[in-house]
Structures are given as C-alpha cells and as structure tokens.
N, C-alpha and C positions, 0 to 999 in steps of 0.2 A: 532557129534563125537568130542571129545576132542583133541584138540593138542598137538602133541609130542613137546616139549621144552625143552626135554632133553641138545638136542648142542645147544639149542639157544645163541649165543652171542650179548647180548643187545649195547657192544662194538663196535661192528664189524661194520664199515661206509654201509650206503644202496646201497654205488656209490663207485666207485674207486676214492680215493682220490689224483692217480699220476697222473691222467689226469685232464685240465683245463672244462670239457664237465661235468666231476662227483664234481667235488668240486662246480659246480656254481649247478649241482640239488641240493646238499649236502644243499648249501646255502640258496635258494629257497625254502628249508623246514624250514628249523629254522629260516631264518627271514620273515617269515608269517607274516605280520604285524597284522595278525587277532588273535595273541596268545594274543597279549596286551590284549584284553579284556574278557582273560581266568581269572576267577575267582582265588584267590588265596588258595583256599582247593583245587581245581582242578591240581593245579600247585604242592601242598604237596603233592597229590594223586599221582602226576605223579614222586614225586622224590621219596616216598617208594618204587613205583612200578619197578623203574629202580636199586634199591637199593638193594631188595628182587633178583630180578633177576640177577643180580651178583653174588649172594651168593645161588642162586639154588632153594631155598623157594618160588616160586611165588603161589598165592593162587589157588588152583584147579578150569579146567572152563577157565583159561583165556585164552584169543586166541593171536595169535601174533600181530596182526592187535591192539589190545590192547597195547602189549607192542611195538610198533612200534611207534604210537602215544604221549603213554607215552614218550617214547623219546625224542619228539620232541618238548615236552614241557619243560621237564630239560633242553635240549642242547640252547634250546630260554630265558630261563630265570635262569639257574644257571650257574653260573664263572665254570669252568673246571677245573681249578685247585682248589679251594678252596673247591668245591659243594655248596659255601652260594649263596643264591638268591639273584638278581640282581636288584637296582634300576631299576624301571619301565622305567624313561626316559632315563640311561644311555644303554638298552639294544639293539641290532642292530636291534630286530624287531620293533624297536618304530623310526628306521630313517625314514621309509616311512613317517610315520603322522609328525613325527617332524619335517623332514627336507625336505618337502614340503612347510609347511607354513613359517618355513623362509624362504629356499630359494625363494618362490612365492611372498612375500610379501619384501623380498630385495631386489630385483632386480626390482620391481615395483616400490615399494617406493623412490627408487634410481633414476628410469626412472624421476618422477615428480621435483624431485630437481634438475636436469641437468639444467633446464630453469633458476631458482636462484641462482643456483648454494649454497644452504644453507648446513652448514653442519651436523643441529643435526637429521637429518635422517640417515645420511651413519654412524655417529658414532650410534647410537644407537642400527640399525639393525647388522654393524659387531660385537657392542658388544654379541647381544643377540646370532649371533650364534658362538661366540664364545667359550662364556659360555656354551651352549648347548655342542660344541665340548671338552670342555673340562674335560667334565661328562661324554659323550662316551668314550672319551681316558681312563680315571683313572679307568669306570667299567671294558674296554678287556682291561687294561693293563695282563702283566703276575703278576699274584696275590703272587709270590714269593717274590717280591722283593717288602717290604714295602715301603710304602711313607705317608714322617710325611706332616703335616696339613703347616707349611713355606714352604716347596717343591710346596704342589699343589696351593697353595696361590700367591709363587715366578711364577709359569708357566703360571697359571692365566693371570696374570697382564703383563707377556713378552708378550703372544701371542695376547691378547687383542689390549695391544697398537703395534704391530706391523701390524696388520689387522688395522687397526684405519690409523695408518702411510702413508702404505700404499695407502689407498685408498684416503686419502688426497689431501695426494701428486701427485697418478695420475689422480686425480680430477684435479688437478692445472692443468697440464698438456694437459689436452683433454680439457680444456674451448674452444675452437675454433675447436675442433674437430666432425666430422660428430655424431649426436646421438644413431649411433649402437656402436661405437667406446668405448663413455664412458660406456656404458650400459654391458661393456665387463669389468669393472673396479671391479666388486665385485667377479667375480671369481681370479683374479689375486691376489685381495686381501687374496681372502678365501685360496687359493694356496701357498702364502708365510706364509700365521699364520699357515696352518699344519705341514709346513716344521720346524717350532718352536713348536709350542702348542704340539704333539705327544712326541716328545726327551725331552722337559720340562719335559709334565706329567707324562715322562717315565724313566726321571733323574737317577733315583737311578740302575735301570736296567744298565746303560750309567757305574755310576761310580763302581757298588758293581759287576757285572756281573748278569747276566740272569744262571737261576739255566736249567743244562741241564743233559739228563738223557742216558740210555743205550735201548737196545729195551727188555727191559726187565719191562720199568720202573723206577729202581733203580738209585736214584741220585749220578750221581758218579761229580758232581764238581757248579761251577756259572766264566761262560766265557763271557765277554766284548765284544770279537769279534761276538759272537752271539747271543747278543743285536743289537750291532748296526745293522748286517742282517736285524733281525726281524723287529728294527723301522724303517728302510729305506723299507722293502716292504710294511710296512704300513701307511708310508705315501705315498708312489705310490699307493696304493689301493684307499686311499681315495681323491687323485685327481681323479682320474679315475672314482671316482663314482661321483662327483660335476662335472665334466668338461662338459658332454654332455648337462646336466640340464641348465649349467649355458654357455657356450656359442652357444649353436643351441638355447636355448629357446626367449634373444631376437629377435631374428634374425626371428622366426616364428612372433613374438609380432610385430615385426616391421612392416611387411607386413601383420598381422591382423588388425592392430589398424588401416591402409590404407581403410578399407572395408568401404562401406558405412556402413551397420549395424554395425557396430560395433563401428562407432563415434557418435550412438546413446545413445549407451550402455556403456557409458565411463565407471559407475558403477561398470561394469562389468569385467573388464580389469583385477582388482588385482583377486576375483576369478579365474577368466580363468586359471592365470598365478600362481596359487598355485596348481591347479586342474594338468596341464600340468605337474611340476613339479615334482607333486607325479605319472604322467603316465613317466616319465625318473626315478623318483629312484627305483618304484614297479623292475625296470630290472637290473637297474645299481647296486645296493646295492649285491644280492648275483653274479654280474659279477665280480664287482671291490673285494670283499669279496675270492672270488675264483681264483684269477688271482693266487698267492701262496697258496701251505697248510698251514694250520693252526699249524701241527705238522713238524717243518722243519727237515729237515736231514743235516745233518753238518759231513763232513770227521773230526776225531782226527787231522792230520793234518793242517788241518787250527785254531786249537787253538792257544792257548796263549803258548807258551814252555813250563813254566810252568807247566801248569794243561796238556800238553803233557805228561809230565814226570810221573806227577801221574797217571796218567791212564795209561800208557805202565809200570808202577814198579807194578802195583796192580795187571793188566790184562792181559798183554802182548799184542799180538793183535787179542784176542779173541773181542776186540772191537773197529772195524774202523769206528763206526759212535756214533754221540750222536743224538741225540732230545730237541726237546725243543719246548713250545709253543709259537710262536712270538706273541701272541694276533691277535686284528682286530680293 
C-alpha cells in the first residue's frame, strides 16, 4: 500500500530539538560515521530526493522510510545553509575516523617522547590536528558570512602555533613531573587552540555579524552579538567532545601498559589507544554536538541597538525573537 506524504514535512526534526535527549538522537543520526563511505550518486540521490519533497513532487511508491534516510544523508553531508556538499574530511561524521587516529596516535606518540623529552613529535602531531580542526571549523562555520583565502591562512598559522606553544611550554614544565601528568599536556594544548582556531576561522562572523533570520526564515539583519553566542557554544561543544577521550584515556593506558600482557605487546599500545579513542568519540561527538541547537533562538532585545531599531521600525513586535545557525 502506498503512503500518504501528503503533510510530510521532510523539515520537520525526528527529535525535539529544545531538549538536550533529542538533539544528541538528532546528532547520532547525521553523524553516522558510516555515511562517509556512502557513495557520492547516493549522496545526489539523497539531495534530489529531500529537494523534490519540499516542493510536493516526490516520485510515486516512495515510502517514508525512504525519505527519512534520504535525510540523513543531506543533513551529514551538505552545509545547511548553502545546500553545497561538504568536504569529506571537513564533515562531522568523518570526526569518528579522523579524530581517533589523531587523537590515538597524539597522545601515544606524546607518551614515547616524555622520556627524551624531544620535540618534533608534539609539534608535528598538534600541527596535524590542527589543521584537521581547522577544515572542520571553515566546513560548519555559518556559510553566510564569507571568508577570503588570508583570513583562513591568518587563523591557520594563529591556532597552530599556539597549540605548538602551548604544549611546549608545558612540556617544560612537567619534566620532573609524574607521567600521567604530562600525558594530560595535549589536551590542554588542544583546548587552548579551539579557544583561537574557531573565532579565527570564524573571523568575519566576529567582525561583519552572523546573518540572523525571523521564524519565518526571512532575513531580516547580520548581528555581532550572535556570533559571538554561536562561537562561544561552539567551542564549548568541542572541548567537551576532546576532554573525556583525551583526559580518562591516559589514565586507562596508564594502568593498562602495567599489565603483564600488555608489556608484551608494546606494539600494540598505539592501536589500542586509537581504537579507544574512536569508542570515546562514536558518544562524545553527537553529546558535545547537542549540548546547544544548532538553530539558536536570540530575544530582539539582546541585539545590537541598532538592528533593534530596524527590526521594531519594520515589524514592531510582531517579532521578539531571531534565528540563526551557530554552526558545529
């Protein structure tokens, strides 16, 4: 029997997006880390199909279970605001795979040079993931507000060398310190370069305002103050998604590498601790991801005077709230 699709609204979230319970299912679907190896006709297939159903025409025969899926494939792999499709490694379902193997292989490799104390492992491992983070940042930035090629080049090379600095520096610092201690050095690290590398890569947001809309959609202005919202909840999101990985996992290493088997198997140590890794992000990514909506709500009132003014001379107060996409 064919389904009625009539109200379907392919819009409409699976999950209640005001609670913290439905935004982390919400997230758990679209960053499936298993879409990455969704073929890219599959991925066209799935942006017609969500495309067509907005506008009424879906083909006769399809069930919703069809365009449900479909969904889930645009919402994982195309920008929201723009609808163009998303670098493969900048997209949030590609942190599982990506950002296990760094993280697993940083904080190992980090482990082995405490003894040396050497430093072209700590520099080369924060560069790589910082570069990695810095490709995540620019694909969920909010795609309104451009950013020229010296912006993401300028943010680059801030967040780098201040991950670099960092870790340096309390490298210096923990030499006589117990080996759990330093091994707690690259999350600190990686925690200070978000706190830059996001607002960098997010600059232009920072100085032109973040485009914010009515609930209707309708772009009625671009406000500063709900920019800065948006990148402050998102670099909280993305400690919160590094912090458990990155300080319980030595801590488990510490007292595994203790084992007898396991000082057999020295080999084995950087697997394990990559493997681990990706069993902390598979949860942490759509928790930290959903801790805020994605679509924020902002009172008129807390604007800028300004665009107060425009919005209460155009509307009066048929509209006390705006929107806006903070990214991820």
């Amino acid at each position: 029997m064919e389904a009625d699709l009539s109200g379907f609204n392919i819009d409409a979230p699976r999950w209640d997006q005001c609670t913290f319970l439905g935004r982390v299912k919400h997230f758990f679907n679209i960053t499936d880390p298993r879409t990455v190896l969704v073929p890219e006709r599959e991925l066209d297939w799935a942006k017609v199909m969500v495309e067509k159903s907005r506008m009424g025409v879906v083909p006769p025969g399809t069930q919703v279970e069809q365009l449900l899926y479909a969904k889930k494939l645009y919402d994982s792999a195309f920008h929201p605001d723009t609808g163009d499709k998303m670098n493969v490694i900048g997209r949030m379902s590609f942190q599982v795979p990506g950002g296990m193997i760094i993280t697993g292989f940083m904080l190992q490799f980090y482990r082995w040079t405490l003894g040396a104390r050497t430093m072209p492992a700590v520099i080369f491992w924060q560069w790589v993931n910082q570069s990695f983070n810095a490709l995540v940042n620019y694909t969920n930035r909010n795609a309104a507000s451009p950013t020229s090629v010296r912006q993401m080049a300028l943010s680059y090379i801030t967040a780098t060398t201040t991950a670099v600095a960092t870790a340096v520096g309390m490298n210096m610092l923990t030499k006589r310190a117990p080996p759990l201690v330093g091994r707690w050095v690259p999350f600190a690290a990686v925690a200070a370069a978000n706190c830059v590398n996001i607002p960098m890569m997010r600059q232009q947001e920072l100085i032109q305002g973040i485009c914010v809309k009515d609930g209707n959609h309708s772009e009625i202005g671009h406000s500063r103050r709900a920019a800065a919202i948006g990148i402050t909840q998102v670099v909280i999101s993305r400690i919160t998604m590094a912090a458990p990985g990155m300080i319980l996992l030595p801590v488990i290493m510490e007292r595994l590498e203790k084992l007898r088997f396991m000082k057999k198997v020295k080999v084995l140590h950087a697997p394990l601790q990559v493997l681990l890794s990706g069993c902390f992000l598979i949860f942490m990514v759509p928790v930290a991801c959903g801790l805020f909506p994605q679509k924020c709500e902002l009172p008129v009132s807390y604007l800028e005077p300004e665009l107060q003014d425009a919005i209460r001379a155009k509307y009066g107060e048929l509209v006390p709230y705006v929107y806006f996409n903070k990214g991820l």
